[in-house]
C-alpha positions in Angstrom: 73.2 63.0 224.6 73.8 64.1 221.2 76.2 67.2 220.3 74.5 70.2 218.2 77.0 69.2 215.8 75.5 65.7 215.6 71.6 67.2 215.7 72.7 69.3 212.9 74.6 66.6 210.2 71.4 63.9 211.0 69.1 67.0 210.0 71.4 67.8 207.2 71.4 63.9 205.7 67.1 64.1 206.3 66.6 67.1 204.7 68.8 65.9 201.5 67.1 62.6 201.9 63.5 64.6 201.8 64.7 66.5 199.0 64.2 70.0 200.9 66.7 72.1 199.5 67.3 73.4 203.1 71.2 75.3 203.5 73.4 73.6 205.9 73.7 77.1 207.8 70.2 77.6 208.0 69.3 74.2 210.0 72.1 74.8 211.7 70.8 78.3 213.3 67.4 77.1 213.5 68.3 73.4 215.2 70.8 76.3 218.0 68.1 78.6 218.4 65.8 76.0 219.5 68.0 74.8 222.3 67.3 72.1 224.6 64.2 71.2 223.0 66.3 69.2 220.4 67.5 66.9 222.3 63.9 65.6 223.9 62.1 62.8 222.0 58.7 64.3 221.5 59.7 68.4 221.1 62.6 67.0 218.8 59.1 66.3 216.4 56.5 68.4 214.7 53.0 66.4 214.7 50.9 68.1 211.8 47.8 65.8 213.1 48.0 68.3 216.3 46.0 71.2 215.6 47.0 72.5 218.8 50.5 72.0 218.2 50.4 74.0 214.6 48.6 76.3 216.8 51.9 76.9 218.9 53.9 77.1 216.3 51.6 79.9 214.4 51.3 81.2 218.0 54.9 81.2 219.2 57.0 80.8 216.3 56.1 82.7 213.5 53.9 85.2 215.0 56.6 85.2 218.6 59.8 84.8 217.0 60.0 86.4 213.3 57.9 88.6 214.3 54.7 88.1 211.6 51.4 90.0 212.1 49.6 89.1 208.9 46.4 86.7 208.4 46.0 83.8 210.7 45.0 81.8 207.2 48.4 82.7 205.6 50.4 81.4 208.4 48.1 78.2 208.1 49.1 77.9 204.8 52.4 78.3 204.9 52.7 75.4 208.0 50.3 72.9 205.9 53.1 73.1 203.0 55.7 72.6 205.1 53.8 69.9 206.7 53.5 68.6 202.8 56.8 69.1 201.9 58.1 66.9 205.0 55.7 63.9 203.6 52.0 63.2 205.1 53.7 60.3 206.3 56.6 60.9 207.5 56.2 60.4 211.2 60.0 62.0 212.0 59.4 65.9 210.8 62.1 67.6 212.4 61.0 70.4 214.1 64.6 72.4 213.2 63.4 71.0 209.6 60.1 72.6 209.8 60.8 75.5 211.4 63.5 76.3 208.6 61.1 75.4 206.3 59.0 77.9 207.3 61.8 80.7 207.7 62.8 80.1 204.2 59.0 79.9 202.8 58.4 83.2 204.2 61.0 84.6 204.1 62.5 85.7 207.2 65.9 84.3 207.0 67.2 87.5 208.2 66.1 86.6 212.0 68.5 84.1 211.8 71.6 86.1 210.3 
């Protein structure tokens, strides 16, 4: 099993390889706030093709953990660009990626301080 340390510098080379612009510290708090899920094959990944699974993350991420209460069609929004930013085909979006993504899109990198 991989070290958060090593979870954190293989998001750190992907995210400069993407081009995200995504701080070091950032994917770093997101990738330890995550926890175990990191280290298992399929909840390592986002799937944007899963319209349940962006459901979850409106549902339990953004609306459970920093705490937003606004428009459902907002929060869409926000996870369809980082769904674009990551690549349409890029089969490997990080969810530590994409959830920093989406901290930084909206915000909210204050939860995380």
């Amino acid at each position: 099993m991989s070290t958060l340390a090593e979870k954190v510098a293989h998001y750190t080379a992907v995210n400069n390889d993407l081009g995200l612009g995504l701080k070091e510290d950032l994917i770093s708090k997101v990738a330890k706030g995550l926890g175990p899920s990191i280290y298992k094959s399929d909840s390592e990944l986002v799937s944007c093709s899963d319209k349940e699974e962006l459901a979850r993350v409106r549902e339990n991420f953004l609306k459970g953990k920093l705490g937003f209460k606004g428009h459902e069609e907002d929060l869409d929004h926000a996870i369809k660009e980082a769904c674009e930013a990551m690549g349409t085909s890029n089969r490997n979006k990080y969810r530590a990626l994409f959830y920093a993504l989406l901290v930084r899109r909206l915000g909210r990198e204050d939860v995380y301080a």
